[in-house]
PALOTOR-639883 format. One line per field, with one value per residue: residue number from 1; residue in three letters; x, y, z of N, C-alpha, C, O in turn. Coordinates in pm, 1 decimal. Atoms other than C-alpha are relative to their C-alpha. Example, Ala and Ser with C-alpha at 12.3 -4.5 7.8 and 13.67 -1.06 7.14 Angstrom:
// PALOTOR-639883
resi c(1; 2)
resn c(ALA; SER)
n_east c(89.0; -82.0)
n_north c(-119.0; -119.0)
n_up c(0.0; -6.0)
ca_east c(1230.0; 1367.0)
ca_north c(-450.0; -106.0)
ca_up c(780.0; 714.0)
c_east c(90.0; -77.0)
c_north c(120.0; 109.0)
c_up c(0.0; 73.0)
o_east c(193.6; -26.1)
o_north c(118.1; 219.8)
o_up c(66.5; 89.9)
END
This chain:
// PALOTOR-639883
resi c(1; 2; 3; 4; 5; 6; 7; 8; 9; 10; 11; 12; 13; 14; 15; 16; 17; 18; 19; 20; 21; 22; 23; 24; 25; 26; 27; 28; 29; 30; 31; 32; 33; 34; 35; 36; 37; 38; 39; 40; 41; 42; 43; 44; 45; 46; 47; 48; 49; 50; 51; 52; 53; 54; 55; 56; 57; 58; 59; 60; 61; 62; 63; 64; 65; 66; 67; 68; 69; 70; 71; 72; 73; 74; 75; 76; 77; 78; 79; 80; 81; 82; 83; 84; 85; 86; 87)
resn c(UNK; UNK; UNK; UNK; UNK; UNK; UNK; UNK; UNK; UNK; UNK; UNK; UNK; UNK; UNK; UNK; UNK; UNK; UNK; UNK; UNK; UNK; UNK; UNK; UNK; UNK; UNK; UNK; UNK; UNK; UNK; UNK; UNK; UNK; UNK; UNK; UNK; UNK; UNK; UNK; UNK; UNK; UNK; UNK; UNK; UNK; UNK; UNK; UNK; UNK; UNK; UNK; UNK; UNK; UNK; UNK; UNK; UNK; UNK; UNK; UNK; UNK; UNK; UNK; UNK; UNK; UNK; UNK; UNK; UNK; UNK; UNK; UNK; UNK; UNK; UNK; UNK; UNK; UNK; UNK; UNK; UNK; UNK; UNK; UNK; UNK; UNK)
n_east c(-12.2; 83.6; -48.2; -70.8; 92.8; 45.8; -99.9; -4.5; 126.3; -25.4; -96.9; 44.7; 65.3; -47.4; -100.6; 61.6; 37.1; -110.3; -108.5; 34.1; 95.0; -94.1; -49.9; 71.9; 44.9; -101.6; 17.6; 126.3; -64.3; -86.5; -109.2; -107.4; -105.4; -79.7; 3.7; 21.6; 176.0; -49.8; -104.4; 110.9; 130.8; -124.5; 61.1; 154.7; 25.5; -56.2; 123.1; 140.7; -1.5; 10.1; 128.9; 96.3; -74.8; 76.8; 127.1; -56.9; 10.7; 151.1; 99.6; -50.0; 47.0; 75.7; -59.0; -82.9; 29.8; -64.3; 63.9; -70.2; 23.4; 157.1; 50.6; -39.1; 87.8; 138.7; -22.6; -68.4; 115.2; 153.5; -19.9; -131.9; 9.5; 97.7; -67.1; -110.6; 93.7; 93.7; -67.7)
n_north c(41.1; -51.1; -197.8; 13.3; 53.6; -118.7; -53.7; -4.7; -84.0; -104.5; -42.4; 27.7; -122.1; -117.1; 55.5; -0.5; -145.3; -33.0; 38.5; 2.1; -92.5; -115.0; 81.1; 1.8; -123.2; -59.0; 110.0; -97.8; -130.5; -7.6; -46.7; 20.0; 87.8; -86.6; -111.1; 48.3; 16.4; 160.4; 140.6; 23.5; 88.3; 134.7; 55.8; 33.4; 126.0; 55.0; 67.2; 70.4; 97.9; 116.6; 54.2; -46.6; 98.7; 88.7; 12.2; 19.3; 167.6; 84.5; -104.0; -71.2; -168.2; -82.7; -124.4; -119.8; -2.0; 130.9; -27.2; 98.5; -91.1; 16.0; 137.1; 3.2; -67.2; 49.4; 112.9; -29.9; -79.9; 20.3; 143.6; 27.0; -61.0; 60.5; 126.7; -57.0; -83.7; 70.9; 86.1)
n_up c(139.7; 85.9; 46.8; 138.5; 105.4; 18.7; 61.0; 141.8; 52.8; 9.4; 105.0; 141.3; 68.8; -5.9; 149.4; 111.9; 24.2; 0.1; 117.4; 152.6; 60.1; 54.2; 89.1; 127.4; -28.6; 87.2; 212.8; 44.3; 24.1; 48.6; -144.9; 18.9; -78.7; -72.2; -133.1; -148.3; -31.3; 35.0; -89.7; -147.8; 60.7; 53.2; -111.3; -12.8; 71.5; -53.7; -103.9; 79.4; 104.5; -19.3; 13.3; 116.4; 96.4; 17.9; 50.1; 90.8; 56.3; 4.3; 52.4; 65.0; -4.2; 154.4; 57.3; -48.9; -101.2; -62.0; -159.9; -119.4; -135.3; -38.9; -16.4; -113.2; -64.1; -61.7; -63.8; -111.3; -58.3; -26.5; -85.4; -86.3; -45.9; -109.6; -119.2; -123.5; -120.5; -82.8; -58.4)
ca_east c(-235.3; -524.7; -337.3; -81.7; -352.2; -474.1; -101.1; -83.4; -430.2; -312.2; 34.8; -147.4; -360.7; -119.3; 110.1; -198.4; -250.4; 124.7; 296.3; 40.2; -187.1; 83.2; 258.3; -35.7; -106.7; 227.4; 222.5; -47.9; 264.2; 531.7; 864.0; 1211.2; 1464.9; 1719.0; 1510.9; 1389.6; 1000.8; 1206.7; 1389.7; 1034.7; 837.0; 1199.4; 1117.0; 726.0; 784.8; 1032.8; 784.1; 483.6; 617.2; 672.9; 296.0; 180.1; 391.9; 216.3; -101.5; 19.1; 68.2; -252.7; -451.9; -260.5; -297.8; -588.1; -449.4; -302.1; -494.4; -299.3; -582.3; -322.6; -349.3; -704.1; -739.2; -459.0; -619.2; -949.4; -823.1; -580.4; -878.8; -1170.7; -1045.6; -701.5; -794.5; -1100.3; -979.9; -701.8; -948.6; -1184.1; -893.4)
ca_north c(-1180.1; -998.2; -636.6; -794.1; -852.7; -519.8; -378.3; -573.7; -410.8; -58.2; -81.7; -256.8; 86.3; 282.9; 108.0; 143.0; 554.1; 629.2; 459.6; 310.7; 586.7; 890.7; 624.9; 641.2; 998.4; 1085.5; 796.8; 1070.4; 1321.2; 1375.0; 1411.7; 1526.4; 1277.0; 1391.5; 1576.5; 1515.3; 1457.7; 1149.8; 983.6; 979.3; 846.9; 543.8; 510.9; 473.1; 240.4; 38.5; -10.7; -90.9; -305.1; -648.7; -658.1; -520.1; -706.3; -1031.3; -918.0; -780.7; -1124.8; -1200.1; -873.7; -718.9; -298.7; -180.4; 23.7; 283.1; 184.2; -39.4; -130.2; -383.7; -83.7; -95.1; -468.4; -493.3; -178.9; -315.2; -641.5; -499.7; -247.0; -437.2; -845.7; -836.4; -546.3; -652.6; -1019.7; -859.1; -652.5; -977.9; -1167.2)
ca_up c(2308.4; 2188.6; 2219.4; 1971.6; 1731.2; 1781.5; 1746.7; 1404.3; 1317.2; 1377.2; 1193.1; 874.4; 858.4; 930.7; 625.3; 417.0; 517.1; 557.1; 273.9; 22.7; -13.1; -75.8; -283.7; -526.5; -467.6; -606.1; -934.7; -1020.8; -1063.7; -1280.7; -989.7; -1127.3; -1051.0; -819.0; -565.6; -220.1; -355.9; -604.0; -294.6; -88.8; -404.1; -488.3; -84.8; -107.8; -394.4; -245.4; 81.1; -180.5; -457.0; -283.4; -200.7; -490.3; -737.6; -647.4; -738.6; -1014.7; -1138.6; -1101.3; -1185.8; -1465.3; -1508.8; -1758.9; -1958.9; -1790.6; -1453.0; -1211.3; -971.1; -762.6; -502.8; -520.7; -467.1; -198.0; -36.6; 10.0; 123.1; 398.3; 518.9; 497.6; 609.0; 734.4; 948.3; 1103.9; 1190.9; 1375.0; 1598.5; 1634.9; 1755.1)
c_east c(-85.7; 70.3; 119.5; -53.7; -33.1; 140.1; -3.6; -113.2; 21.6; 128.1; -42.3; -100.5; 105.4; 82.6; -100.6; -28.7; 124.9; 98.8; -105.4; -113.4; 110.6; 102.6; -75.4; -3.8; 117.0; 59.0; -51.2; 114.1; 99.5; 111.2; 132.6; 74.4; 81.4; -51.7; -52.7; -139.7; 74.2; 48.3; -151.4; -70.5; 123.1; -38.1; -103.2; 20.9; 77.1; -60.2; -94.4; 43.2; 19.0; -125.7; -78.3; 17.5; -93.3; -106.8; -29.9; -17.9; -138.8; -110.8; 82.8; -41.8; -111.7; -10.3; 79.6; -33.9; 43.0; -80.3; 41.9; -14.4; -132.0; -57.2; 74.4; -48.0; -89.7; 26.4; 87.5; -125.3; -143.0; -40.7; 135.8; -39.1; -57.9; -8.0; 127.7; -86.8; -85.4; 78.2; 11.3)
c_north c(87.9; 151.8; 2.1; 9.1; 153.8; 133.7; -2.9; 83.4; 136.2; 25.8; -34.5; 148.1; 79.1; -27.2; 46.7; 171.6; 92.6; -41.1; -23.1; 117.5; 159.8; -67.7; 3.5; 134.1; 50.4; -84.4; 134.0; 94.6; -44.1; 57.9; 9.2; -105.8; 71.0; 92.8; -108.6; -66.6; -167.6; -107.1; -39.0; -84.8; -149.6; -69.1; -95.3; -187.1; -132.3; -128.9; -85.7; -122.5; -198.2; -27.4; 35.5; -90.1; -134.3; 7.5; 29.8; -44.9; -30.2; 58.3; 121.6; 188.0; -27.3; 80.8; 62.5; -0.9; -118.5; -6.2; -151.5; 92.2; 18.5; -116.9; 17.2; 81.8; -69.2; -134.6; 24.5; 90.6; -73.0; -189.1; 10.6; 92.5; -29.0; -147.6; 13.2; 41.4; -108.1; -93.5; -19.9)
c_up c(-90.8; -67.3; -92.5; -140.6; -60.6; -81.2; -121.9; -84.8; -24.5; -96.5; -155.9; -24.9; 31.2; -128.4; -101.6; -28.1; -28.9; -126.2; -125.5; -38.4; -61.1; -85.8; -155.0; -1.6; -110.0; -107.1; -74.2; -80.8; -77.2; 122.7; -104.0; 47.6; 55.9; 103.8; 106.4; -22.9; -70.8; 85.4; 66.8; -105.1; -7.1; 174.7; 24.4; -67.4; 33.7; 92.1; -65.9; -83.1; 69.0; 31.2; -85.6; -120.1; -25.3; -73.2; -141.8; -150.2; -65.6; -72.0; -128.5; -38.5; -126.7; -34.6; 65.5; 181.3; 101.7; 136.5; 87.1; 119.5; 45.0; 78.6; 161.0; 98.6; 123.5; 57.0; 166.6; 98.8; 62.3; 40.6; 36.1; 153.0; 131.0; 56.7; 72.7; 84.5; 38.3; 100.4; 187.8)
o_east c(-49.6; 66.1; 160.0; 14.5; -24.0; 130.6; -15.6; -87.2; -20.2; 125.1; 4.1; -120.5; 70.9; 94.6; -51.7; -54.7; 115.3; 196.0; -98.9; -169.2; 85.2; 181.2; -23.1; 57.7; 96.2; 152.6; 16.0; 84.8; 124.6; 83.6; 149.2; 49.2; 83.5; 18.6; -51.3; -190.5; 59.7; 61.4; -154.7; -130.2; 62.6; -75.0; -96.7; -0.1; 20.1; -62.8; -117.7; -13.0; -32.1; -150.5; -199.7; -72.4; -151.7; -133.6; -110.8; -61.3; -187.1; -192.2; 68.0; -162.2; -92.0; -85.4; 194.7; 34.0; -12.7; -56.6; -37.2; -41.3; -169.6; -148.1; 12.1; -76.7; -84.5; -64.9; 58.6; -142.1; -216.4; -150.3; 133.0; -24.7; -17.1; -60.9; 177.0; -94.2; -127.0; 25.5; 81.4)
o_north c(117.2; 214.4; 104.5; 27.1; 199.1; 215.6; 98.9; 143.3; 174.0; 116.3; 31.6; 173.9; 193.5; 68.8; 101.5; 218.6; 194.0; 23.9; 43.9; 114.2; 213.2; 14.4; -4.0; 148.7; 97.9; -45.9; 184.2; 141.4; -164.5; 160.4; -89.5; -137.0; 188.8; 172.3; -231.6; -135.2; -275.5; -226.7; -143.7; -186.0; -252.9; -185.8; -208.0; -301.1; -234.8; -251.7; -201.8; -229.4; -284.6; -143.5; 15.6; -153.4; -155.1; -75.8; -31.0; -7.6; -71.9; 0.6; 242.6; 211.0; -95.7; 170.3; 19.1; 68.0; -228.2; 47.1; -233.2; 34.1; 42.8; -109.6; 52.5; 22.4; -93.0; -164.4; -41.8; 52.1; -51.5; -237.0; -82.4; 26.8; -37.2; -176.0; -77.8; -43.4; -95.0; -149.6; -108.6)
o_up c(-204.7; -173.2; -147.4; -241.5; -174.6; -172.7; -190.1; -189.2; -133.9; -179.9; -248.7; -143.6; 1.9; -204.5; -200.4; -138.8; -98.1; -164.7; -228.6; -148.1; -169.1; -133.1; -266.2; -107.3; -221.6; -177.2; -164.3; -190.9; -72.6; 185.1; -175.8; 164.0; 20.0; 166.3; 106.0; 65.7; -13.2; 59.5; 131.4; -68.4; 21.5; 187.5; 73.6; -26.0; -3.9; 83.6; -32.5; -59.5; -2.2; -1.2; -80.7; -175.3; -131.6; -159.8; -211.9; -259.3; -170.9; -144.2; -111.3; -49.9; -227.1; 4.0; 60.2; 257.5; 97.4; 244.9; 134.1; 224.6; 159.7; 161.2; 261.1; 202.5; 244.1; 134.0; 266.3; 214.6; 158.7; 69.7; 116.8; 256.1; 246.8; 164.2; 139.3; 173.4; 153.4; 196.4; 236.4)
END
């Protein structure tokens, strides 16, 4: 049971290094529509927005800074993470 725990532990960082971090990386950019870099960011965002959305809700952007990726981040990294691995 535990090496399930551990499984979920490894795919939640890998979601957080693989999708939401090059998800924000490329917000940063201006992307034509229509190319290959637009289908990967309509992808990214795709992956990201149902857990981001919520928070969202809750934590509205300031100004120009939407730190829902910040919050969810640090919450997936620093307690979801590590009560998977104590499990």
């Amino acid at each position: 049971m535990t090496t399930l725990f551990h499984w979920m532990a490894r795919l939640v960082e890998a979601y957080v290094v693989l999708i939401m971090l090059p998800y924000a990386i490329l917000s940063w950019f201006r992307i034509q529509p229509g190319t290959t870099l637009a289908r990967i960011q309509h992808f990214l965002y795709q992956a990201t927005e149902p857990i981001l959305r919520p928070v969202r809700r809750i934590i509205p952007p300031i100004g120009m800074l939407d730190v829902s990726f910040l919050v969810v981040s640090l919450v997936l990294v620093f307690v979801v993470v590590p009560v998977l691995y104590r499990v």
